[in-house]
Steps between C-alpha positions, in 0.01 A plus 500: 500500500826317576552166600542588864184712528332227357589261791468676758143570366427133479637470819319756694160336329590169667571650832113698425375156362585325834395807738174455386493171493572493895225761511233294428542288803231597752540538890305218677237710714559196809720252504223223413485640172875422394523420146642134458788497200627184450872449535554680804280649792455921539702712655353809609725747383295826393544868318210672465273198621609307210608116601817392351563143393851413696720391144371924442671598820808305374512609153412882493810592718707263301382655170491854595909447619572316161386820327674730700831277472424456084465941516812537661686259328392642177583842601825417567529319123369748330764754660804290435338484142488837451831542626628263222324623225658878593870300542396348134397875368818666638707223383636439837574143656369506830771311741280540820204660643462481852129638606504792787242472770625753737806676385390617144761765401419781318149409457486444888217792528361477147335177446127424553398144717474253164848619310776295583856612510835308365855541588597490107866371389536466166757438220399753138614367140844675503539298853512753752348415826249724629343491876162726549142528640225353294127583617208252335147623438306781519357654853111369415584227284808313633687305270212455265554818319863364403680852622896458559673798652914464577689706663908408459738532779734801417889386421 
């Protein structure tokens, strides 16, 4: 299992870990029977008749949007990574690569929601400059399966 698997396994634990943990808070049946916490006075804020503490109202939204932002942060990494090591492979020197979201040449009806697409110029060994297409990732997988496919401009 790589190192990325590995985190996000962790990761999705804690997010489990702390779910459950705001599960065990019970529903008072009136308001008489509040539970006191000290530090700060209850908020009735409830999902599925479960009571939340208010710092748990505060931090789930806050955590659940820092792992969103880490996952697409990463994904974007790990496709300008891939994109290296392919430059590295071909021997190429890659002089820019601008990332497509809506015009995405000839891979404009070809690529699957979690590939991303690069406008590719690049300078080869011998020095000629070459400007092309470069899809990242696989259809399922995205850029975690490390798939490069180019496609040079003609002339």
């Amino acid at each position: 299992m790589g190192k990325e698997s590995a985190m996000m396994y962790a990761i999705i634990g804690v997010v489990v870990d702390v779910g459950a943990w705001l599960a065990s808070f019970e529903a008072p049946s009136t308001p008489f029977d509040m539970p006191r916490m000290p530090g700060f006075s209850p908020v009735e804020v409830t999902h599925r008749g479960a009571m939340l503490p208010p710092a748990a109202v505060l931090i789930l939204p806050l955590l659940m949007m820092g792992i969103v932002g880490f996952a697409i942060a990463r994904h974007w990494a790990r496709a300008r990574e891939s994109l290296s090591r392919w430059a590295d492979e071909a021997k190429l020197e890659i002089i820019d690569a601008e990332r497509r979201w809506w015009r995405r040449g000839p891979f404009q009806s070809r690529t699957g929601r979690w590939q991303s697409v690069y406008r590719v110029i690049a300078r080869a060994s011998d020095g000629v400059i070459r400007r092309g297409w470069a899809c990242v990732g696989g259809r399922m997988a995205g850029p975690w399966n490390g798939q490069v496919m180019v496609e040079w401009d003609q002339g």
